[in-house]
PyMOL commands that place a pseudoatom at each C-alpha (Angstrom):
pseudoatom trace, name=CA, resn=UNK, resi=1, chain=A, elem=C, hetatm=0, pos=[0.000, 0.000, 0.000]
pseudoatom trace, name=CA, resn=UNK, resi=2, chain=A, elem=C, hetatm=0, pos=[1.369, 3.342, -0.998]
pseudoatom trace, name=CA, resn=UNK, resi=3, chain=A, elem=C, hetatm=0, pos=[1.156, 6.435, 1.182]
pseudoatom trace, name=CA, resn=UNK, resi=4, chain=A, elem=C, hetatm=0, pos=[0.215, 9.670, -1.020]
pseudoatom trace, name=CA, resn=UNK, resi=5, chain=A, elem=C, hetatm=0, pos=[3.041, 12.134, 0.411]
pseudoatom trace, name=CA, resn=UNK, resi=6, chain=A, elem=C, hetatm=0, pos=[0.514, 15.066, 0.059]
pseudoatom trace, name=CA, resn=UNK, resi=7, chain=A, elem=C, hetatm=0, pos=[-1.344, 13.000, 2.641]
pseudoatom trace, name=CA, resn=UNK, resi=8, chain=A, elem=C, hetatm=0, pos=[1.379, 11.821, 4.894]
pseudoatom trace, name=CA, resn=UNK, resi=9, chain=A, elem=C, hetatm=0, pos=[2.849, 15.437, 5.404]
pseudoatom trace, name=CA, resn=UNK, resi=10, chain=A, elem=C, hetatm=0, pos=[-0.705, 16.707, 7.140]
pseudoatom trace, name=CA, resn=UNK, resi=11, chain=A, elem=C, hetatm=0, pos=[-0.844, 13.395, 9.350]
pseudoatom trace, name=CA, resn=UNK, resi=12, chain=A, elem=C, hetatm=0, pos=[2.461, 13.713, 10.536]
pseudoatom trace, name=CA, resn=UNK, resi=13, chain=A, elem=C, hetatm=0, pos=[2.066, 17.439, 11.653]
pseudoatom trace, name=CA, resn=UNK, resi=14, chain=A, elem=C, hetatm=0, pos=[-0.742, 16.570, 12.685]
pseudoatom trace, name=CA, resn=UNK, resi=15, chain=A, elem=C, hetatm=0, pos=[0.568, 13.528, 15.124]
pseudoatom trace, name=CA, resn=UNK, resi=16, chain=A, elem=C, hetatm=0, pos=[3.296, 15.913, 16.313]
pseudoatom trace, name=CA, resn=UNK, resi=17, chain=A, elem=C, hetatm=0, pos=[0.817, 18.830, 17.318]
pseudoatom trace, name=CA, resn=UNK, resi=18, chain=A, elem=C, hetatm=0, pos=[-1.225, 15.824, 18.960]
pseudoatom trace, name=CA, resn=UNK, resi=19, chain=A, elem=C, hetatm=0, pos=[1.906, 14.398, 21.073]
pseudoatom trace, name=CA, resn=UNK, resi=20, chain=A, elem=C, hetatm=0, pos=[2.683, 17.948, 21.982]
pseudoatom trace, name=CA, resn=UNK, resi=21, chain=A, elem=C, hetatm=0, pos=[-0.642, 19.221, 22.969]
pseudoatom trace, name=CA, resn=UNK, resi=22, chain=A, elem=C, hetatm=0, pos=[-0.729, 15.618, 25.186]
pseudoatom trace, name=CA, resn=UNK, resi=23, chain=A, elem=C, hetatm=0, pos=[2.979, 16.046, 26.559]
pseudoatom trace, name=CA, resn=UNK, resi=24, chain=A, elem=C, hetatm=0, pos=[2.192, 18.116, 29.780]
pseudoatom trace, name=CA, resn=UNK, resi=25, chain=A, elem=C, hetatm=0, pos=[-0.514, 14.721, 30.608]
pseudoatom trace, name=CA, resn=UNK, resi=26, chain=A, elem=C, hetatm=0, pos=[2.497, 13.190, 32.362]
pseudoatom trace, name=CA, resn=UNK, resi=27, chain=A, elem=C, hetatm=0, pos=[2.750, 15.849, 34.967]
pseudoatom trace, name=CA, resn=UNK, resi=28, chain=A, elem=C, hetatm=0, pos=[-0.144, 14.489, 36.702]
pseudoatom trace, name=CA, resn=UNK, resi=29, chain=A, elem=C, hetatm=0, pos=[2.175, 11.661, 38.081]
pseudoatom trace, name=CA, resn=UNK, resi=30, chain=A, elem=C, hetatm=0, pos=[4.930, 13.967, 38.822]
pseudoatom trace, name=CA, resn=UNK, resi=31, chain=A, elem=C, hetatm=0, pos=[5.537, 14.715, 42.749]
pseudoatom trace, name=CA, resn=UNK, resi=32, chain=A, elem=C, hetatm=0, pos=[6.790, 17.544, 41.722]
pseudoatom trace, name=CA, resn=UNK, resi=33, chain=A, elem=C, hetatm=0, pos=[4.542, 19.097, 38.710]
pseudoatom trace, name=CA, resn=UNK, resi=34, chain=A, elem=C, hetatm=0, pos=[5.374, 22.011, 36.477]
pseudoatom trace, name=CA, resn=UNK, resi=35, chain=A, elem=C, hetatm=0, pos=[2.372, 23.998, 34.897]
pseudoatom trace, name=CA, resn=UNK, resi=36, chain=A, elem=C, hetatm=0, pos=[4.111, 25.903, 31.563]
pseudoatom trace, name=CA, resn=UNK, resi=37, chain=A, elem=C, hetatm=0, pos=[2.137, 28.617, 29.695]
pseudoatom trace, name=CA, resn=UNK, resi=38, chain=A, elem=C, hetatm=0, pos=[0.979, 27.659, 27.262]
pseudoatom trace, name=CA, resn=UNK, resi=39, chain=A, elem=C, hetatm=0, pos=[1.599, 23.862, 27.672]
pseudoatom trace, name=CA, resn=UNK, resi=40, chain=A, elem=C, hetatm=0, pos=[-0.272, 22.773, 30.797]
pseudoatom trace, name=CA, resn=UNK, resi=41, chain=A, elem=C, hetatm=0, pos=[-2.166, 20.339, 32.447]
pseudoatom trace, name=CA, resn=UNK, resi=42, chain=A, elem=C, hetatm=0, pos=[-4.667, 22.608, 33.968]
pseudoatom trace, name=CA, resn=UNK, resi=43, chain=A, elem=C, hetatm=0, pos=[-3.624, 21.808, 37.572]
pseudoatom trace, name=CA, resn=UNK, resi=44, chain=A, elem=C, hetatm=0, pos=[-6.891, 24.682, 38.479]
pseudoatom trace, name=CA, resn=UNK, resi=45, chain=A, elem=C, hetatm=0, pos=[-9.119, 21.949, 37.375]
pseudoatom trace, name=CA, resn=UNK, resi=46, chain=A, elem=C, hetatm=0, pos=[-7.632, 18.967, 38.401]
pseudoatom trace, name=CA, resn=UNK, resi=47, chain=A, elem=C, hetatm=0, pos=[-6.504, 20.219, 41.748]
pseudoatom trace, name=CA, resn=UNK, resi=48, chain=A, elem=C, hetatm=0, pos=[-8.689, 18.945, 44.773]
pseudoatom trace, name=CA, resn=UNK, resi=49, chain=A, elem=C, hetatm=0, pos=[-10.768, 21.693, 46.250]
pseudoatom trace, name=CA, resn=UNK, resi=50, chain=A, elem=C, hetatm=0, pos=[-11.177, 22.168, 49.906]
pseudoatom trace, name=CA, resn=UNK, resi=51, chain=A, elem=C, hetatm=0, pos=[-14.918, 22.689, 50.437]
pseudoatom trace, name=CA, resn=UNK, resi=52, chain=A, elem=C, hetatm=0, pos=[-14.952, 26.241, 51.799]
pseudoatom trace, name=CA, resn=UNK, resi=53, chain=A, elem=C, hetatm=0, pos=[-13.256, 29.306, 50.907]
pseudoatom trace, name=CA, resn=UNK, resi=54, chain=A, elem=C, hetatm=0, pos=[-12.038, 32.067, 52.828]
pseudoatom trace, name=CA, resn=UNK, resi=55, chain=A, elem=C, hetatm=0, pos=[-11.672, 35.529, 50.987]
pseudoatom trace, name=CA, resn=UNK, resi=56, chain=A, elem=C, hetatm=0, pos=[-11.126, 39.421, 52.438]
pseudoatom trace, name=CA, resn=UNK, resi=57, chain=A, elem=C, hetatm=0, pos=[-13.952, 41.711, 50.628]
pseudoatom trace, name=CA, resn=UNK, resi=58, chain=A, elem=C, hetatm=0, pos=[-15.439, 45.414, 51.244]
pseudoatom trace, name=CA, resn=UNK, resi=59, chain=A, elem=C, hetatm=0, pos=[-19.123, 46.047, 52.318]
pseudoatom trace, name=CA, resn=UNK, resi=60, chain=A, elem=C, hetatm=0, pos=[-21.011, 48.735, 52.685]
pseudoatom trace, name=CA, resn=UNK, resi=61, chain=A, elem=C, hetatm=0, pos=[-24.152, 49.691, 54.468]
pseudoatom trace, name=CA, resn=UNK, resi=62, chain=A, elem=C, hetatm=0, pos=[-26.942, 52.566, 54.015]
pseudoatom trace, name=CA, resn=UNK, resi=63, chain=A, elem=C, hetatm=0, pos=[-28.929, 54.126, 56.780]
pseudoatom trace, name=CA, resn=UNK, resi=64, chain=A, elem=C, hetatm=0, pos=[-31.367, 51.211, 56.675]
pseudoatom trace, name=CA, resn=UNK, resi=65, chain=A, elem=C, hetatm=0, pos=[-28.364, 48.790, 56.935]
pseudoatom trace, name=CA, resn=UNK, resi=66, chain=A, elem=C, hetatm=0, pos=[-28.512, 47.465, 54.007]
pseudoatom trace, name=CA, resn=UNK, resi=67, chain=A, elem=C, hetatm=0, pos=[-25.714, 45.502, 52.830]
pseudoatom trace, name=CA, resn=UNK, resi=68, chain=A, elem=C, hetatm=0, pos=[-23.871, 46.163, 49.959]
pseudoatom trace, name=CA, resn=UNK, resi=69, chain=A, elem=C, hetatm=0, pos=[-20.795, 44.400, 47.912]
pseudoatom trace, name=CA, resn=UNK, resi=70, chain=A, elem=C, hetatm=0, pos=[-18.223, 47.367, 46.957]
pseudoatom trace, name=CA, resn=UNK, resi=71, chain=A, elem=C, hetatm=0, pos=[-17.076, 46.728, 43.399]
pseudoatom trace, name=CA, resn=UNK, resi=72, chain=A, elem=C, hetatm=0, pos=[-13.169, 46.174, 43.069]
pseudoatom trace, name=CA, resn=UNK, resi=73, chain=A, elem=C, hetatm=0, pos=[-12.653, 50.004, 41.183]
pseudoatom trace, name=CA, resn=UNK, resi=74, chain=A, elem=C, hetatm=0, pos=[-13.234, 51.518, 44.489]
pseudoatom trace, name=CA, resn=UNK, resi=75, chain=A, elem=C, hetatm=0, pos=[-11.055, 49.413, 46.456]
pseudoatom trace, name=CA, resn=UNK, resi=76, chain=A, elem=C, hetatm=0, pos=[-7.849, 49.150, 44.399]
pseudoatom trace, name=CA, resn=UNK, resi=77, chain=A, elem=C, hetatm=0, pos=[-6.315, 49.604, 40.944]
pseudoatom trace, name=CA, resn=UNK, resi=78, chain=A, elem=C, hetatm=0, pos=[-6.551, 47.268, 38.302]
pseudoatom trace, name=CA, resn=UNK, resi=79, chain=A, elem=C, hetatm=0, pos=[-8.199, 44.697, 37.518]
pseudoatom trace, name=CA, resn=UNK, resi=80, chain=A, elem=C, hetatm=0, pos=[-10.393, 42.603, 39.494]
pseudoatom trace, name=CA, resn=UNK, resi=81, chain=A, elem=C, hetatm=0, pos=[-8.067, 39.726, 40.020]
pseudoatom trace, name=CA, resn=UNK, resi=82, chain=A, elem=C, hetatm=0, pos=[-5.399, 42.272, 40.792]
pseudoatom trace, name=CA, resn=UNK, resi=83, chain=A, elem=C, hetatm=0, pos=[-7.328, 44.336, 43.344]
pseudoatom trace, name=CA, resn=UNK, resi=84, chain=A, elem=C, hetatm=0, pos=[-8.176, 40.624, 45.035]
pseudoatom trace, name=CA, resn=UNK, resi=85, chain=A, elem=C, hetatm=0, pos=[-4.890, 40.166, 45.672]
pseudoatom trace, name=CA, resn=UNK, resi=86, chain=A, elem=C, hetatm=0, pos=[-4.454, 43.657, 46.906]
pseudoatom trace, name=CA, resn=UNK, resi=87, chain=A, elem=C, hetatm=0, pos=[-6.824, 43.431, 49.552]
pseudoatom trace, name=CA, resn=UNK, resi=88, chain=A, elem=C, hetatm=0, pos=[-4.793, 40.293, 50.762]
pseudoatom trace, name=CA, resn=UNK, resi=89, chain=A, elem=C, hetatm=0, pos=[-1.863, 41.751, 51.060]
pseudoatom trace, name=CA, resn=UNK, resi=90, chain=A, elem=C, hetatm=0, pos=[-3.072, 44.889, 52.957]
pseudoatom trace, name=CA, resn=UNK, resi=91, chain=A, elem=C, hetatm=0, pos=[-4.870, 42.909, 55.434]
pseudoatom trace, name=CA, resn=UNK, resi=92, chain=A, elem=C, hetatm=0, pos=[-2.471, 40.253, 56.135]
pseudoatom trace, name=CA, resn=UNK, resi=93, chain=A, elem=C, hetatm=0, pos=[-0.405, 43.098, 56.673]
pseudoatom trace, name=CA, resn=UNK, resi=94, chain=A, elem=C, hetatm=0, pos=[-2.592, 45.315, 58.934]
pseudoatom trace, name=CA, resn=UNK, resi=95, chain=A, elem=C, hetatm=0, pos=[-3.075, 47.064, 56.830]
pseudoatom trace, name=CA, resn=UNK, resi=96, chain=A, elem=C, hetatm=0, pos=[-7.064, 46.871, 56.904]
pseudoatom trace, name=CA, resn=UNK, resi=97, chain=A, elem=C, hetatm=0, pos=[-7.433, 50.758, 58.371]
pseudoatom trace, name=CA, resn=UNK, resi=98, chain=A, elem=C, hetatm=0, pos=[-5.550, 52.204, 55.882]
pseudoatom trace, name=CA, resn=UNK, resi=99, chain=A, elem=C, hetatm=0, pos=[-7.733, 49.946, 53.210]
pseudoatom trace, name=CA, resn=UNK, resi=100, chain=A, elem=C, hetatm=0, pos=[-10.835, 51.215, 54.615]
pseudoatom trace, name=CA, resn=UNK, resi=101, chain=A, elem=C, hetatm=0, pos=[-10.070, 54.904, 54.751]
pseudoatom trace, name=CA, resn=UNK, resi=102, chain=A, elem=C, hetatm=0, pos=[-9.176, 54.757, 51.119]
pseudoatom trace, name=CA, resn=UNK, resi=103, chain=A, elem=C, hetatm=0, pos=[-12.027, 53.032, 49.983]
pseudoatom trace, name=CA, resn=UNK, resi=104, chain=A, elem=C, hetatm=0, pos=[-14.444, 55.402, 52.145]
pseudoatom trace, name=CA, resn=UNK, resi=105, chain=A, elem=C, hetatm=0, pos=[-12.546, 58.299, 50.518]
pseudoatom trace, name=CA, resn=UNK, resi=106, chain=A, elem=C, hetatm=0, pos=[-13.751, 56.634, 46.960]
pseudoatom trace, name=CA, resn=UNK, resi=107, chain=A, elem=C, hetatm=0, pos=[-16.860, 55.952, 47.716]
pseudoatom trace, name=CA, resn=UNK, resi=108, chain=A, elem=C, hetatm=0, pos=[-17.592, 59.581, 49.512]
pseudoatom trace, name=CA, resn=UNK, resi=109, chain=A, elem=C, hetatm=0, pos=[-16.618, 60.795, 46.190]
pseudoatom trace, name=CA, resn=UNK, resi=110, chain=A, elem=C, hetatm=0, pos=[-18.627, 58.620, 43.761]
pseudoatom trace, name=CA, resn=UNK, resi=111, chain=A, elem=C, hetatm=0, pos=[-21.526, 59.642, 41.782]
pseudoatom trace, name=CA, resn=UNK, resi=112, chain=A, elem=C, hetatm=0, pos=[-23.153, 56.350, 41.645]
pseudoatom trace, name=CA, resn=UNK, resi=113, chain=A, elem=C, hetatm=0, pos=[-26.773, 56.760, 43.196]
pseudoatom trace, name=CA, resn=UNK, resi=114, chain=A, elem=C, hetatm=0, pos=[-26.220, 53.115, 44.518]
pseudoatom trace, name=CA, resn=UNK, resi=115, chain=A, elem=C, hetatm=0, pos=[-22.805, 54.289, 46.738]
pseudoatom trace, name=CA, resn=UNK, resi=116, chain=A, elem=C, hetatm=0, pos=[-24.398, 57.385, 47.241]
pseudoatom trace, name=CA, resn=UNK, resi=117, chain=A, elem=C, hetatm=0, pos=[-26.108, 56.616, 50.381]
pseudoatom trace, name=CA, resn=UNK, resi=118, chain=A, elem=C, hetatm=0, pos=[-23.981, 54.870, 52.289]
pseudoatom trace, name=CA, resn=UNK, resi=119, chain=A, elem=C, hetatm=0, pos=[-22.898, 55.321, 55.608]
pseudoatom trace, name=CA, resn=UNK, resi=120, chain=A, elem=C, hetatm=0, pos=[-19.840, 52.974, 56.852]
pseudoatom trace, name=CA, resn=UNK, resi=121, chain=A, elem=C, hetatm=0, pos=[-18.181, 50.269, 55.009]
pseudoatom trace, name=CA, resn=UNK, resi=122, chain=A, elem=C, hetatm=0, pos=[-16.764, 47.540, 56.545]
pseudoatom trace, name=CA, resn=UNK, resi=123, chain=A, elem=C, hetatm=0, pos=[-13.328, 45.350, 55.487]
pseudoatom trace, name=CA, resn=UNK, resi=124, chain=A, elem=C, hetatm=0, pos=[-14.338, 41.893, 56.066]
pseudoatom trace, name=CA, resn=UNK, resi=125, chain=A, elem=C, hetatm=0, pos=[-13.031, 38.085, 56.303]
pseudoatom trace, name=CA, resn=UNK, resi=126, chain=A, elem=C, hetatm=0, pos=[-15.432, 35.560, 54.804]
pseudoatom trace, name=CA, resn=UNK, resi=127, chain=A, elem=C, hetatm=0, pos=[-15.267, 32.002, 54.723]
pseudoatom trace, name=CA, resn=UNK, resi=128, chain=A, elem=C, hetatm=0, pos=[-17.741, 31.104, 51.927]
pseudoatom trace, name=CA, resn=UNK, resi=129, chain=A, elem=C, hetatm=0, pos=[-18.910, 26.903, 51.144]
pseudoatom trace, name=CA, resn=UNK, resi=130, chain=A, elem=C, hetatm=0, pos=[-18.217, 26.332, 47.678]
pseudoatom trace, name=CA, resn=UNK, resi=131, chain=A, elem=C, hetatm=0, pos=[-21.155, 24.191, 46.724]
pseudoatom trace, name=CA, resn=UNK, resi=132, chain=A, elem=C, hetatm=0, pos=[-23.795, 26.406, 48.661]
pseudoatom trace, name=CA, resn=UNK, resi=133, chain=A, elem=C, hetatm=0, pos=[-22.183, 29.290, 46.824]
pseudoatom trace, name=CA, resn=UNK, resi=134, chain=A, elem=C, hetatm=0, pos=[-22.319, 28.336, 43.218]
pseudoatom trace, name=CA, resn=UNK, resi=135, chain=A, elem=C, hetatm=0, pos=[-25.107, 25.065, 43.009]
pseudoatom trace, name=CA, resn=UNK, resi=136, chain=A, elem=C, hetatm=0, pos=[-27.740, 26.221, 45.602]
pseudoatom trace, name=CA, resn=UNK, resi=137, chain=A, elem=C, hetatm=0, pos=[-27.100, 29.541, 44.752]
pseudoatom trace, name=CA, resn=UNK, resi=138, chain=A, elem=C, hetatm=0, pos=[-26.735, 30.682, 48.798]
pseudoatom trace, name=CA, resn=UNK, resi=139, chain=A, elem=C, hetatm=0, pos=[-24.343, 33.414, 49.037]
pseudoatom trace, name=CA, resn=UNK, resi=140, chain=A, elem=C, hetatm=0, pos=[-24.355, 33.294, 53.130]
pseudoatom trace, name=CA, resn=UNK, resi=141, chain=A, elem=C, hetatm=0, pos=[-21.114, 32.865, 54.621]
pseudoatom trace, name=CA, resn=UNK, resi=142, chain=A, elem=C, hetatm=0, pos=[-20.796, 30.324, 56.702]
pseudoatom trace, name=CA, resn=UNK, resi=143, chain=A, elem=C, hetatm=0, pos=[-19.179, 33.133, 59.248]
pseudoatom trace, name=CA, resn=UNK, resi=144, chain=A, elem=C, hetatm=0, pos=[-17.254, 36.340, 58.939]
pseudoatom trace, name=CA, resn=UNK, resi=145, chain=A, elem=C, hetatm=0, pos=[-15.080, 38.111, 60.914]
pseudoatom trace, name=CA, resn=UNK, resi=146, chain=A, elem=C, hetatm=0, pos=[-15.262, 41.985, 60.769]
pseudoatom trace, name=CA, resn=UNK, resi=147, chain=A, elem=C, hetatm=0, pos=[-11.635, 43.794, 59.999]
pseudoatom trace, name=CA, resn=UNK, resi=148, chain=A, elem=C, hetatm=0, pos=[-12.705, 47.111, 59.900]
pseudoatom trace, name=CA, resn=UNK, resi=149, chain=A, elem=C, hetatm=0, pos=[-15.663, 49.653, 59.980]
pseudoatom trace, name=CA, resn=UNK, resi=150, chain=A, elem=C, hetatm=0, pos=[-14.482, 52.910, 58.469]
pseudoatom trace, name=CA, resn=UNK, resi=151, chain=A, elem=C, hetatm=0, pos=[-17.613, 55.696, 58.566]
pseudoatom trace, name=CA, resn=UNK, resi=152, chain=A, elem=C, hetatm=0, pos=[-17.990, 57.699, 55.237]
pseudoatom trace, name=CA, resn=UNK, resi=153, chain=A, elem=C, hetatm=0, pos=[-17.591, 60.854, 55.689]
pseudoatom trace, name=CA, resn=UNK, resi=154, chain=A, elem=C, hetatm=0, pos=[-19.425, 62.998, 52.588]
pseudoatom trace, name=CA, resn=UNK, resi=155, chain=A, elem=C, hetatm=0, pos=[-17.297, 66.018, 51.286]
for i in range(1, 155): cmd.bond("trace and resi %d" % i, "trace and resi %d" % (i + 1))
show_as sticks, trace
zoom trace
């Protein structure tokens, strides 16, 4: 049987961009893994999860205490990602205060009619259970610790 070579040049690119795609596979059984951009083998997915999460976040509250979650522009810059890991950093550095008062400083000065009324925010620690969270769809903590309460003081 003879191979056409206009057809054995495609399937042989084609089983090295297979075999390459498939190479980081073997990292799974690796004690010590390596995740390379852009070859990887997803360890995000494949990871096991604990089943809560604990996260640092900004609230604020209105006059009828109302809760409200402070988007990540007034708390840091960048993007939202970035800003997360922000907000980590300050408070595992005590820095929580200092977080607070710049983020009551932003929101003083906003001309959102949804900031507009609030009073206080508060920097808070969250521990969150994963399958509550995103399959039932109940976004209650399952407890959280207060950081900070900064008042907002209106200009």
């Amino acid at each position: 049987m003879e191979i056409n070579q206009h057809k054995a040049i495609p399937a042989i690119f084609s089983t090295v961009v297979l075999l390459l795609v498939l190479s980081p596979v073997v990292e799974n059984w690796s004690k010590t893994p390596k995740d390379n951009f852009p070859l990887s083998y997803y360890p995000m997915f494949s990871k096991k999860r604990e089943a809560t999460y604990t996260l640092r976040y900004v609230v604020g509250y209105d006059e009828q205490q109302r809760r409200y979650h402070i988007p990540y522009h007034y708390i840091g810059n960048g993007g939202f990602n970035q800003v997360r890991r922000q907000i980590i950093k300050q408070c595992k550095n005590g820095k929580s205060k200092k977080l607070a008062k710049k983020v009551a400083r932003r929101l003083a000065k906003s001309k959102e009619p949804l900031y507009q009324n609030l009073e206080r925010i508060e920097v808070v620690k969250g521990t969150y259970n994963f399958e509550a969270y995103f399959v039932k769809g109940d976004k209650t903590p399952l407890q959280e610790k207060v950081l900070c309460t900064r008042k907002i003081s209106k200009p």
